[in-house]
C-alpha positions in Angstrom: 60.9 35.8 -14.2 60.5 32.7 -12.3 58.8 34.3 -9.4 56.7 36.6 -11.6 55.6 33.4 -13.3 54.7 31.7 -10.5 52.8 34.7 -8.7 50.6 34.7 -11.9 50.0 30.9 -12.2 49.1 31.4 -8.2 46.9 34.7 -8.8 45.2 32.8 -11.5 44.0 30.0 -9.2 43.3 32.1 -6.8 41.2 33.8 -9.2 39.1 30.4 -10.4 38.6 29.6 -7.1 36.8 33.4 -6.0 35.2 32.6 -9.2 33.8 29.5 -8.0 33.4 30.8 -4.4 31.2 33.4 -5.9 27.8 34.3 -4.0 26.4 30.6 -4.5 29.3 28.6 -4.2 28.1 26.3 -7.1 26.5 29.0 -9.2 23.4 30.0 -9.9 20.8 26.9 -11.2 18.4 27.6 -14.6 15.1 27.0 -13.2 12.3 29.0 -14.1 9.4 27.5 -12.5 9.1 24.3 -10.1 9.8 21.2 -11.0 10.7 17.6 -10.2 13.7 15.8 -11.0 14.2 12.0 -10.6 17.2 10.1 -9.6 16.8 6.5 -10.7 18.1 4.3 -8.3 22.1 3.5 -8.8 22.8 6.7 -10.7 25.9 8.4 -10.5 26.3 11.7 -9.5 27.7 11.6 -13.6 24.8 10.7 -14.8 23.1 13.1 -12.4 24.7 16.1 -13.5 24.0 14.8 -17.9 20.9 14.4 -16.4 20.3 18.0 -15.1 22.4 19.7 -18.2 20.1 17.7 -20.6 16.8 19.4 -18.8 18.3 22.6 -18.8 18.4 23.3 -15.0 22.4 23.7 -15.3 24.8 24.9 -18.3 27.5 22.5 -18.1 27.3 19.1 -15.8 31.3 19.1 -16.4 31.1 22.7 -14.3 28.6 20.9 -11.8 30.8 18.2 -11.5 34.1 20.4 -10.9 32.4 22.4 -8.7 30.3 20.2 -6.5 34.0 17.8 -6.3 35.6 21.0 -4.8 32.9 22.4 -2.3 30.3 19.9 -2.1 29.7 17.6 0.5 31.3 13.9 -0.3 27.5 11.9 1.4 26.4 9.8 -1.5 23.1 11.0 -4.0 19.7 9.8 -2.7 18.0 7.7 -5.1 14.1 9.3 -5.6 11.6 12.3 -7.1 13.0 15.4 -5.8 11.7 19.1 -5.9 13.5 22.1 -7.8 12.0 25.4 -7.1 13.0 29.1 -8.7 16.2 30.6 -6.9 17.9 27.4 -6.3 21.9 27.7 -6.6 23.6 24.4 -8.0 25.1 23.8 -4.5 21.5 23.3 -2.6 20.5 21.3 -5.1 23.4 19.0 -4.9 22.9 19.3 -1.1 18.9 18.4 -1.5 20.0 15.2 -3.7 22.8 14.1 -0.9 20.1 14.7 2.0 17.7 12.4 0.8 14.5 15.2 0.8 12.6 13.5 -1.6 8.9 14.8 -2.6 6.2 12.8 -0.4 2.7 12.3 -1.5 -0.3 11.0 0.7 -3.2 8.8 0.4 -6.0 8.7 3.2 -7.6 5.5 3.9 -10.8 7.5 6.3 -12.1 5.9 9.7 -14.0 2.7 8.7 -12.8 2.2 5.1 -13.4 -1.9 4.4 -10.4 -3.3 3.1 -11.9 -3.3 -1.1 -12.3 -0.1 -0.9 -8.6 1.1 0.5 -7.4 -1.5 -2.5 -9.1 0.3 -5.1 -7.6 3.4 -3.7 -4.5 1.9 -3.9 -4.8 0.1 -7.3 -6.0 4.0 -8.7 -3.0 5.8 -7.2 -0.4 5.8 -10.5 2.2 7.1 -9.0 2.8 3.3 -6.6 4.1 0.6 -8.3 2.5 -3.9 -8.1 -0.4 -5.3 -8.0 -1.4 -6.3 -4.4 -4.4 -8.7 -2.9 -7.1 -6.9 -1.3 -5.7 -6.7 2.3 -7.5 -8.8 5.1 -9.9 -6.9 7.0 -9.2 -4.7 9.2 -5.4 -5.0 9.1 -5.1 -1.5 7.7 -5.1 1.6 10.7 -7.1 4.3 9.3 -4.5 7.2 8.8 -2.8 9.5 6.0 0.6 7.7 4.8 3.0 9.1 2.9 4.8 7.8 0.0 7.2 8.2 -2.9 7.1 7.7 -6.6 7.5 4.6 -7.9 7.1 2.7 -4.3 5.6 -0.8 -4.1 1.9 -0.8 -3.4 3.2 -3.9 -0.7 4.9 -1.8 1.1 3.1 0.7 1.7 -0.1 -2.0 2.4 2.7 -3.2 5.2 3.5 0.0 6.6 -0.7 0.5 7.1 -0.4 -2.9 8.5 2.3 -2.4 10.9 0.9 0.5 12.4 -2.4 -0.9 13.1 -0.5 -4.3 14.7 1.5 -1.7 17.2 -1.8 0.3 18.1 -3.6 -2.4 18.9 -1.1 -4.2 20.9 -0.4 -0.6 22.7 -4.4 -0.2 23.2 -4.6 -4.0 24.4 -1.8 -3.1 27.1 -4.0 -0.6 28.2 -7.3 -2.0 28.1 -9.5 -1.5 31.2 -11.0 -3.7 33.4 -14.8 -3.8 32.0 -13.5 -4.6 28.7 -16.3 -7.4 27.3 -14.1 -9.1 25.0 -11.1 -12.0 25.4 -8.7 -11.3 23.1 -7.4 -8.3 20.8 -8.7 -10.1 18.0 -12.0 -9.9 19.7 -11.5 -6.4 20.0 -10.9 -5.5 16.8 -13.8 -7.2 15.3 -16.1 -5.8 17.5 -14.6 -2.3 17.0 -15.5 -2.5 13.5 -18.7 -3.0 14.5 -18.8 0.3 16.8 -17.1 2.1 14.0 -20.2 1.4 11.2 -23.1 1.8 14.2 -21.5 4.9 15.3 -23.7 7.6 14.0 -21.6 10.4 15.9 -17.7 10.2 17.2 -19.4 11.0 20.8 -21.1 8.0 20.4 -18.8 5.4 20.0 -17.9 4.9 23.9 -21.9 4.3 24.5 -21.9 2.0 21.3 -19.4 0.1 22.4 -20.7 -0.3 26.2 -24.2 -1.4 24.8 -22.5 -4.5 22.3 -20.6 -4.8 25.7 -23.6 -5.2 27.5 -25.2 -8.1 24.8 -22.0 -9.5 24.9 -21.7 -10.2 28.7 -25.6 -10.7 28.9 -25.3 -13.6 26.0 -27.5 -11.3 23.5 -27.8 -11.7 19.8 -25.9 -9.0 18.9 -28.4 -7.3 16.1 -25.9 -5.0 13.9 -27.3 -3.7 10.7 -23.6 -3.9 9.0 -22.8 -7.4 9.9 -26.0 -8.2 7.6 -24.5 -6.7 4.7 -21.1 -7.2 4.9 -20.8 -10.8 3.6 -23.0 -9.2 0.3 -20.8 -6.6 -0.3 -17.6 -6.6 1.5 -17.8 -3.6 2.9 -19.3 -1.6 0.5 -22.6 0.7 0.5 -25.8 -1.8 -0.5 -27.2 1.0 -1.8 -30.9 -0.6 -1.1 -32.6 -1.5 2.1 -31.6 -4.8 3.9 -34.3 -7.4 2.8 -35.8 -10.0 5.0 -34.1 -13.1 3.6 -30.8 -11.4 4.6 -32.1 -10.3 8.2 -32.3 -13.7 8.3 -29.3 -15.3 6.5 -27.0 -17.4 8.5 -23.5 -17.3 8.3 -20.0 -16.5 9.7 -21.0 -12.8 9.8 -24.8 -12.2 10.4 -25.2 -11.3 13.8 -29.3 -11.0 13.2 -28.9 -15.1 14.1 -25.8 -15.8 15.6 -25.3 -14.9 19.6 -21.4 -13.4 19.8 -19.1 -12.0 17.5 -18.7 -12.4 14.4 -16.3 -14.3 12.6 -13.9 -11.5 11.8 -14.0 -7.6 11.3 -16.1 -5.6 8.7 -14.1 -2.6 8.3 -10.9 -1.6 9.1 -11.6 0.5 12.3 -9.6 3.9 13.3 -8.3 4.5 16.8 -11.2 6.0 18.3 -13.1 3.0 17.4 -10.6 0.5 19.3 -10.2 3.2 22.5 -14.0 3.0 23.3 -14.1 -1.2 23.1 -11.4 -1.5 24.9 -12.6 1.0 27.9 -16.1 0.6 26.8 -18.3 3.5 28.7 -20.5 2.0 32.0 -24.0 2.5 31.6 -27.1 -0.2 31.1 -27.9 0.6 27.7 -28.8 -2.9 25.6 -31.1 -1.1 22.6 -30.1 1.5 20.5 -32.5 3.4 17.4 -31.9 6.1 14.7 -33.3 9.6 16.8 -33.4 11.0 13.1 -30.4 13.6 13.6 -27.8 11.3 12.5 -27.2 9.7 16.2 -29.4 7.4 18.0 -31.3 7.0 21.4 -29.9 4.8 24.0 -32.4 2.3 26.1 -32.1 -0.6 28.6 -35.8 -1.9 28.4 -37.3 -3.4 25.3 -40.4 -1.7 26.3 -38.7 1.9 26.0 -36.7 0.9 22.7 -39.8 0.0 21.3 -41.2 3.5 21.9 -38.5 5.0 20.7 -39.1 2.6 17.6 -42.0 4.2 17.1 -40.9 7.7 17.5 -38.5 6.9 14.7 -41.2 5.4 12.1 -43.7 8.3 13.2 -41.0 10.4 12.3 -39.6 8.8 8.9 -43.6 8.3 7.7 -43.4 12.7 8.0 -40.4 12.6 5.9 -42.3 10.5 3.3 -39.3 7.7 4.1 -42.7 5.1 4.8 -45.9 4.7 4.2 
């Protein structure tokens, strides 16, 4: 009797453990459609499983429990916002909790973005977390970043921040020999200039060798976006310049100041920096709207001013002047 006892106590476990060996290991999962699930950060894979039972994804957490403490991996739950899709079995979604694959959003902060403008972007995105300063200009490296529910707006402002610092440095190592400009905070300033006078991304290696040019030859400058920046910060004037601010002077205005301004008006993407620090080799020192969205190229006055009038005779057809 003892034996037979003991061959049905054994055939019995053996039997609850094909049970919970069955096709999924953990069983099946109770979700109909996809959804996210988020694991607050300290929460125990206890309060997990409640958690999961109480939203209806499992039947019975004390099952989830038995079951992933038998054939589940023993790496810690990630704290985040996962995804649970259709088909799931209770094991991969103990598995996706334990490897961390949390769902990512992204914000886009575009080529030439001025810092008030990548803070109201911020601010607007609900899912981050803080209130942050507007970040100093350009300190952010125009890219797509990714992020998670519930992250700090800060650290996601410092992740920008660091990848612009290790871009420059990396474009500073490699900067070429006609470069016009001292420093890599020189460069940076001055590619925020070439990325708001670029009309075209072909131009931006001419743009930058003709403020390379003025720079060398100790020209004024004369950029359109250094006028409005110190109005608007970087934002669209939404008028035309007027001639009190052509000639305004401050830190910024490079209409009456020879050099650089005092610090960048946008945050400027890679392209931008590339082409200041190898700027392209030609003569060019003028530069006018050709009226297809990119500009004509000079090195006399004499032929800039034709081209000048090209552009007016051309704008007075589009009813743009009288």
């Amino acid at each position: 009797m003892k034996r037979i006892l003991a061959l049905a106590v054994t055939l019995a476990m053996l039997a609850g453990v094909a049970m919970l060996l069955a096709p999924n290991v953990l069983g099946e999962a109770q979700i109909e459609e996809e959804t996210s699930f988020i694991i607050p950060s300290g929460a125990s894979l206890t309060s997990v499983a409640q958690d999961l039972e109480a939203a209806g994804h499992i039947t019975s957490a004390d099952g989830f429990l038995l079951r992933a403490r038998l054939f589940g991996s023993s790496d810690p739950i990630q704290a985040g916002e996962f995804a649970l899709t259709p088909g799931m079995s209770q094991g991969q979604i103990l598995a996706r909790f334990q490897s961390g694959d949390v769902i990512r959003r992204f914000v886009t902060v575009p080529e030439g973005m001025p810092s008030v403008l990548v803070w109201e972007r911020l601010m607007a995105e609900e899912l981050l977390t803080g209130d942050i300063p507007v970040p100093p200009e350009g300190s952010i490296l125009p890219d797509t970043y990714a992020f998670e529910r519930g992250q700090p707006r800060a650290e996601l402002v410092e992740q920008m921040q660091a990848a612009m610092d290790r871009f420059l440095a990396e474009a500073w190592a490699n900067r070429g020999e006609n470069i016009a400009v001292s420093t890599m905070r020189e460069a940076l300033i001055l590619a925020s200039i070439v990325e708001k006078e670029s009309g075209v991304p072909h131009e931006r290696g001419t743009v930058a060798g003709l403020y390379s040019n003025r720079l060398r030859a100790g020209m004024m400058l004369q950029a359109d976006p250094t006028i409005i920046y110190p109005i608007t910060k970087g934002k669209p004037l939404g008028r035309r310049i007027r001639r009190s601010e052509i000639s305004a002077v401050n830190g910024y205005n490079t209409y009456t100041m020879v050099g650089l301004p005092e610090g960048p008006i946008t945050n400027p993407g890679r392209e931008a920096i590339l082409a200041v620090m190898n700027p392209e080799d030609h003569d060019s020192l003028y530069m006018v709207a050709d009226g297809t969205g990119g500009h004509e190229f000079n090195a006399t006055l004499d032929a800039h001013n034709e081209a000048v009038g090209r552009w007016f005779e051309l704008r007075r057809q589009r009813g743009e002047m009288d």
